[in-house]
N, C-alpha and C positions, 0 to 999 in steps of 0.2 A: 504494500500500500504506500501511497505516494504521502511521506511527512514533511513536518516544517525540515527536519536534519536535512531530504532531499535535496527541499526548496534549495536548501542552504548550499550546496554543492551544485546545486543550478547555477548558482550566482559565479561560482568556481569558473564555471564553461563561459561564462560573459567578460568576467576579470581578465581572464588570459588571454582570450580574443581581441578586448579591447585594450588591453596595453599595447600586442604587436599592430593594433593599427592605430596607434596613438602614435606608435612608432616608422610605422609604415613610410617605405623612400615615396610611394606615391597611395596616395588615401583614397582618393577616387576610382580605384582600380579594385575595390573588395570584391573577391571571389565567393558569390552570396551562394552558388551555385556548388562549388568546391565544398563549403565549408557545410551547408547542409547535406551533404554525400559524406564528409568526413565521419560527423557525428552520427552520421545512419552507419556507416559501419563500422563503426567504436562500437555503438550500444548494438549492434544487429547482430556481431560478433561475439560480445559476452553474453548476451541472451540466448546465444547459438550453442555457444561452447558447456552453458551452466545450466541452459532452461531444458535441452532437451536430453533427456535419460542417455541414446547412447552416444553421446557427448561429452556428456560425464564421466561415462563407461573410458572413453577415451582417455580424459584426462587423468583420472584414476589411475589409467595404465602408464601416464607420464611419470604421476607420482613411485609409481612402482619400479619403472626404468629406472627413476633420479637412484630410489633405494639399491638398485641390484647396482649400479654404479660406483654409486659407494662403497655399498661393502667388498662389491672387488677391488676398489682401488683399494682398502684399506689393506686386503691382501697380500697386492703389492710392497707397499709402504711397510708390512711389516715385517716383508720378506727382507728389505734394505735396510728398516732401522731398529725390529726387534721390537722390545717394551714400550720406546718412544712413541710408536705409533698410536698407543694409548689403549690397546686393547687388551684382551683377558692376559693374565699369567703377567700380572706386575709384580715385578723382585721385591717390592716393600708395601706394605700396611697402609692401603688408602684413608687417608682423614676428609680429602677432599675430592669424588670420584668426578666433581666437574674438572676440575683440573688439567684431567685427560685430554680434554679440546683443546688442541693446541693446533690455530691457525696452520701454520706451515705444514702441519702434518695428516688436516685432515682436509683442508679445504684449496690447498693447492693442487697437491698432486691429483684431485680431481680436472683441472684444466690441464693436464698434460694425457689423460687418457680421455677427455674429450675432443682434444686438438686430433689426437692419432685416429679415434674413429669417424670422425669428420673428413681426416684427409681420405680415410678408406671407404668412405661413402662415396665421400664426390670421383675417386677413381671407379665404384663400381656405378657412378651416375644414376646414385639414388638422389644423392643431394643435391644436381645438377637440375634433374626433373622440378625438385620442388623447390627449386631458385627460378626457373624458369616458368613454373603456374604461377608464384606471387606476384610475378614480373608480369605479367598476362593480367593478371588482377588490378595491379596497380596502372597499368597503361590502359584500360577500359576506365573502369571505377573513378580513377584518378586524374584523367587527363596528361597522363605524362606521355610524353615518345618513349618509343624502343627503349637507348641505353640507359636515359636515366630510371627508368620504370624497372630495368633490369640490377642496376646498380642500388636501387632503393630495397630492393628483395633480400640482395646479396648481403646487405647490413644487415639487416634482421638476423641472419644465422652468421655471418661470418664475421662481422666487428666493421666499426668504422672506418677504418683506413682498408681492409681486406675487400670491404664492397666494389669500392669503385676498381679495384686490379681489374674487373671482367671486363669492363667497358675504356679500356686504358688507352687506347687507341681513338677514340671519341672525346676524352678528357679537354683537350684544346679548343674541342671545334664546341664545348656547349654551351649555351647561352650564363651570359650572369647569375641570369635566376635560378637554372639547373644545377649551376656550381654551388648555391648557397645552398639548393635544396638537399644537395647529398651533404653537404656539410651539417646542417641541421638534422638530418635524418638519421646519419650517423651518433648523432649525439644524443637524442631519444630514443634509441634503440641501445640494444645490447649484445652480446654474441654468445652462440649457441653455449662455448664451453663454460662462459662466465655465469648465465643463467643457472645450470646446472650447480658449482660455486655457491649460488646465494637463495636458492632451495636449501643448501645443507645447512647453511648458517642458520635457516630460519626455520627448519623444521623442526617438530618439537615446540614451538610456541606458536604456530601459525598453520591452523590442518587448511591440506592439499597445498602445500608451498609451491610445488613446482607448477601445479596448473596456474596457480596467479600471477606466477613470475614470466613462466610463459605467454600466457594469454599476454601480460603488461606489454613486454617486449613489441608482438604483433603488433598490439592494437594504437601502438602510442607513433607506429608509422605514419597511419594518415593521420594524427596530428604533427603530426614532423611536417609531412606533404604541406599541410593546410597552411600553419603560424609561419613557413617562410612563406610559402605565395601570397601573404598579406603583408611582410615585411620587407620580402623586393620581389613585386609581383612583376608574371612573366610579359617575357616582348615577342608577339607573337611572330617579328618580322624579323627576330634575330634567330627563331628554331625553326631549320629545315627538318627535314625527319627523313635520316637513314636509317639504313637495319641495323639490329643489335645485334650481334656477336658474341659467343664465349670468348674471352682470351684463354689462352694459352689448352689447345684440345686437349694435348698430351700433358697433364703436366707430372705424373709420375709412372717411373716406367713399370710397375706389378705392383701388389697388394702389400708386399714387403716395403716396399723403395717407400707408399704412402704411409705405410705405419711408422717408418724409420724415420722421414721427415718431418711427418704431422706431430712426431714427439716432438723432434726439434723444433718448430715452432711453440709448442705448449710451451716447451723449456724456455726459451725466449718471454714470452709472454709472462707464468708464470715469477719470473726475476726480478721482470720492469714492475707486477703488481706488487710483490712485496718489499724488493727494492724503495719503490714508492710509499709505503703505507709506513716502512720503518722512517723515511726522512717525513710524509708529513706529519706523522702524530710526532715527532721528536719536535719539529718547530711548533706546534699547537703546545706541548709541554713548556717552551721555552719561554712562548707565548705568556701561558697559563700564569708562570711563574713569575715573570715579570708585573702584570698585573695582578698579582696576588699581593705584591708589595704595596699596591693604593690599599686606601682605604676602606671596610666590607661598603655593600651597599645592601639594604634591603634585609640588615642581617648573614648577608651572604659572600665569600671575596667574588669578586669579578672574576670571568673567565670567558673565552669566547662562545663555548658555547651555550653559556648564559644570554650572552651578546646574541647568538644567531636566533636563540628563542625568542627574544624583544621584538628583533627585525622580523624574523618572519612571521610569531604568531599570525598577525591579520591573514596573510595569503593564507597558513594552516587552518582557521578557520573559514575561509571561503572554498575550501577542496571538502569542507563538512565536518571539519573536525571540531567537537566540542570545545568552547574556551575554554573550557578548565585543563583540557588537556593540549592545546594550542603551543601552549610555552615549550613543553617538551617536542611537541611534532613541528615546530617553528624551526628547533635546535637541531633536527634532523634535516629538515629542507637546508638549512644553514651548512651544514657539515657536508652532506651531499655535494653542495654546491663547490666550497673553498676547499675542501679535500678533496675524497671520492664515495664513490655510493658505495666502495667498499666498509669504509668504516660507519656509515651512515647504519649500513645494515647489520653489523653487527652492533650497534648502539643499540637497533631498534630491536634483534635479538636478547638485550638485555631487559628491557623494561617489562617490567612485569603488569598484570592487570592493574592495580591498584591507580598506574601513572595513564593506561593507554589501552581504550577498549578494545573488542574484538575488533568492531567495526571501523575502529579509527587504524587498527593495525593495517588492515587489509585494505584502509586509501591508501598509507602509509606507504605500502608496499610497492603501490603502482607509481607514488608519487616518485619514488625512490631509484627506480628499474628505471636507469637511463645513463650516458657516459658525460653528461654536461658538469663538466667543474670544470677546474682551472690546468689541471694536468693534463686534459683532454685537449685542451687549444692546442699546445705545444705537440701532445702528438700529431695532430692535424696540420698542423702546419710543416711539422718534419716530411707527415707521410706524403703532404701534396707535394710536398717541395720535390721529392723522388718520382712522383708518379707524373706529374707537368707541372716543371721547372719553369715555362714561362708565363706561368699562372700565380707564380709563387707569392705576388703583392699582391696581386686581387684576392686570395687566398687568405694574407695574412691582413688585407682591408675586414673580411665581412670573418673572420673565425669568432669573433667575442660577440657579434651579434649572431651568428649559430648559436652559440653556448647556450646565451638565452633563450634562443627557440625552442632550441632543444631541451631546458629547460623547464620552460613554460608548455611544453607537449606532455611534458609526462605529467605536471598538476594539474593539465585540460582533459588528459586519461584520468587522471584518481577521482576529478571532477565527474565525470561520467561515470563511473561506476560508482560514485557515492551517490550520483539521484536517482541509481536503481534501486528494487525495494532489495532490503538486508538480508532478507529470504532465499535470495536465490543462492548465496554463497554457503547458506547451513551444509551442514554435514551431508 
């Protein structure tokens, strides 16, 4: 049934709209047409995926993949690091059996056997298939041409910079608008192996993680598509429209060659995430500590992400979130944003009911599921810089207005699934 809490998440989908056309290169050019197709298949999508039995059945079975993933990876890991891995037959006297979770050992080496059956998918062109239906999707539904419609597919499972490789040869020749679009598209989306990653973080406090991490990823595309075409909306005299192409047919020579690579990738990947999350919590520490030397306020010392709960509560409560619990999910959008959604998610991992309902968990979640922070510019801009070199200033013109799109995409998803009724996500 349709509540005021809806209402309130209605207002969500208006906010974010109307900031990127507050912001918009050109305002008279709103895509009324796009933007109502966007939201018809955001909500047509999670009504699709949740409303109908075997739908569920499906997603269910997502949930049960993420599990059988898991626990083979952890087989792996234990085979390499023994006890550390965290699992039965510890040499010493548990006092504290959370303890066991330890990042690096159970939530990485999952993207490094998701990288490798990714590469062994797309070599037996399972994955190649359903890069190439979304892209069919997206270029109907969406109004895009060929390669960008194909490259907007390819982020959704394969990460932000990996998308556009397919279309790599098209790169130069796309319009302004198409360029900002895979940039932003990139950054409201998320890739297959990292999905998997923040299911495990969050299961255990959040039933069916993996279907709403999922679903988030999808559905937070056509708002990607939408919030740039309102921010540098297209020139219709600058896009011809040639055919898309896969790059690269061959790109591994047997099923070995993609399992041996697609690891080295993960390994790669994996490095740069933790890599990263060790230097940004270290400066948010420094940070921390620094301002902890002012004087309390409120009772409380200062800290950022006190700070980022001030600033964002309002936006947290217009995705639906209760004010009472605004301040905490404020501090999340906050953290998302200046760090990454990895730490985001395991903050939101930590909070228990008392601070953050079910309901507010599960905008949370969608608001969360996306690459827009600050880390992500700099990837983007390295990875254009490699992939069209003389793109590389118009590139590094529009990447901090992506961030925001991409941003504001995934709170115009949380938006949407918080003015559906609360029902549909029960057990």
């Amino acid at each position: 049934m349709f509540g005021p809490e809806n209402a309130q998440s209605l207002l969500g989908v208006v906010v974010t709209i109307a900031i990127c056309w507050a912001l918009s290169e050109k305002r008279s050019a709103f895509p009324w047409r796009l933007a109502i197709g966007a939201l018809a298949v955001q909500a047509g999508l999670v009504l699709l995926l949740f409303g109908l039995p075997s739908a569920r059945a499906v997603l269910a079975g997502a949930g049960a993949v993420v599990d059988g993933l898991t626990t083979s990876t952890q087989a792996g890991v234990a085979f390499v690091f023994g006890f550390l891995a965290g699992g039965d037959g510890q040499p010493y006297p548990l006092t504290n059996p959370g303890a066991l979770f330890v990042f690096a050992f159970r939530v990485l080496p999952v993207i490094l056997v998701i990288c490798a059956l990714s590469a062994l998918l797309w070599h037996w062109r399972i994955l190649r298939w359903i890069i190439q239906g979304f892209g069919f999707i997206f270029e109907r539904l969406m109004g895009l041409r060929g390669p960008p419609a194909l490259a907007a597919s390819a982020t959704v499972f394969m990460g932000q910079v990996e998308g556009p490789i397919f279309i790599r040869n098209y790169l130069p020749a796309l319009s302004r608008s198409e360029l900002f679009l895979l940039l932003s598209v990139g950054m409201a989306c998320v890739s297959g192996s990292t999905m998997v990653a923040y299911a495990t973080i969050l299961k255990g406090v959040l039933p069916n993680a993996a279907a709403h991490v999922l679903t988030a990823s999808v559905i937070s595309a056509p708002a990607g598509v939408l919030l740039a075409r309102i921010l540098v909306p297209r020139d219709p005299a600058a896009e011809a429209t040639p055919d898309a192409e896969l790059e690269g047919e061959k790109m591994y020579e047997s099923s070995i060659d993609a399992l041996i690579k697609g690891t080295g990738v993960g390994l790669d990947i994996s490095l740069k995430i933790g890599a990263t999350l060790i230097v940004f919590v270290s400066l948010v520490a420094m940070i921390d500590g620094a301002l902890g030397l002012l004087a309390p306020v409120g009772g409380a010392p200062l800290s950022l992400e006190r700070g980022f709960g001030f600033v964002f509560a309002p936006l947290a409560w217009c995705l639906g979130i209760p004010w009472k619990e605004a301040q905490p999910a404020g501090s999340l959008l906050g953290v998302k944003l200046m760090l990454t959604e990895f730490t985001a998610f395991i903050d939101l991992a930590k909070l228990g009911p008392a601070v953050i309902s079910d309901r507010s968990r599960i905008i949370m979640t969608y608001a969360l599921c996306g690459f827009a922070n600050i880390a992500s510019v700099g990837i983007n801009v390295a990875g254009y810089s490699i992939l069209v070199p003389s793109r590389q200033k118009e590139v590094m013109g529009m990447v901090w207005k992506a961030m925001l799109a991409g941003f504001l995409a995934t709170c115009m998803t949380a938006s949407v699934v918080g003015v559906l009724p609360s029902g549909l996500f029960a057990k």
